[in-house]
C-alpha positions as CSV (number, residue, x, y, z in Angstrom):
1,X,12.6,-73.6,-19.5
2,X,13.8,-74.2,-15.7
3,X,12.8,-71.7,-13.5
4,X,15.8,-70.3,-11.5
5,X,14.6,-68.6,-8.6
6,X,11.4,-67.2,-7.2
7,X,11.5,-62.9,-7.4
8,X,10.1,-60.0,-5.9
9,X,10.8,-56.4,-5.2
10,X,12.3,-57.2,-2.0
11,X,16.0,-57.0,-1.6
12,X,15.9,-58.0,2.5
13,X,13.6,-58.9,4.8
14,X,11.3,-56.2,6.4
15,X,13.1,-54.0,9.2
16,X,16.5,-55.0,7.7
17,X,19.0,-52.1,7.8
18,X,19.5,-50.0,4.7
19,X,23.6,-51.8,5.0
20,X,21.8,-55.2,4.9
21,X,19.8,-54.2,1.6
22,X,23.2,-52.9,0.3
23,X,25.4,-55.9,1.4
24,X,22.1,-57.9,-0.4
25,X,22.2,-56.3,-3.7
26,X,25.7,-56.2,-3.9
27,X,25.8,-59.7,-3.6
28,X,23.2,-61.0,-5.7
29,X,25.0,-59.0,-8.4
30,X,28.0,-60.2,-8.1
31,X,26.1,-64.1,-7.9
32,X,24.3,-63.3,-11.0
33,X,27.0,-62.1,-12.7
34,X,29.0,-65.2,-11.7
35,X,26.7,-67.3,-13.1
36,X,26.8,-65.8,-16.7
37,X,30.4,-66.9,-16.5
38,X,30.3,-70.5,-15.5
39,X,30.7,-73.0,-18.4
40,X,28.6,-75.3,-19.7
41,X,29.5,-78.3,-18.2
42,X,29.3,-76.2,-14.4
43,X,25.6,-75.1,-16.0
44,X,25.1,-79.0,-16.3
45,X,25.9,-80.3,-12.8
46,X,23.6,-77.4,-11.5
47,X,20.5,-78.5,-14.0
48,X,20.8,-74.8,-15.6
49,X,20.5,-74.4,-18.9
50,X,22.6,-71.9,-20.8
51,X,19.9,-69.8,-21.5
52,X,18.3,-69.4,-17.8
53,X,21.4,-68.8,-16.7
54,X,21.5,-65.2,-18.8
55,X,18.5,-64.6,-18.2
56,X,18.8,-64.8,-14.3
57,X,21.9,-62.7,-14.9
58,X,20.5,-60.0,-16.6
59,X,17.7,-59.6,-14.2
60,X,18.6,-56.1,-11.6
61,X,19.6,-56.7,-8.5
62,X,16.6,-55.0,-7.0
63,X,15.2,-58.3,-8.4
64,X,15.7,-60.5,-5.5
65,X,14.8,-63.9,-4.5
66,X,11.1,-64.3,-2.4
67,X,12.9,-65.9,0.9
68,X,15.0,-63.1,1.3
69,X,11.4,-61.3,2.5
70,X,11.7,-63.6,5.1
């Protein structure tokens, strides 16, 4: 199984603006659920299994990627 992303509870890096975390998890929802919807052969030229990708997709926005704590 090919791990996606790194995660933690961070949704922005510290001292960003409570519009920042917004604008943030909005996006990365809207990424993830993007990614449930590409095809297989878009899966492919990414090296993304089918299955990682709905996982990553199911995952809550709060969820976010590590260098966004950056």
């Amino acid at each position: 199984m090919t791990k996606i992303l790194t995660h933690s509870r961070a949704i922005a890096p510290k001292g960003a603006s409570l519009l920042t975390r917004v604008a943030n998890f909005l996006s990365l929802s809207r990424q993830r659920r993007k990614l449930a919807q590409l095809d297989d052969a878009a899966l492919h030229d990414l090296g993304i299994e089918r299955s990682d990708a709905l996982s990553e997709s199911r995952r809550p926005a709060w969820d976010a990627p590590a260098h966004w704590r950056r």
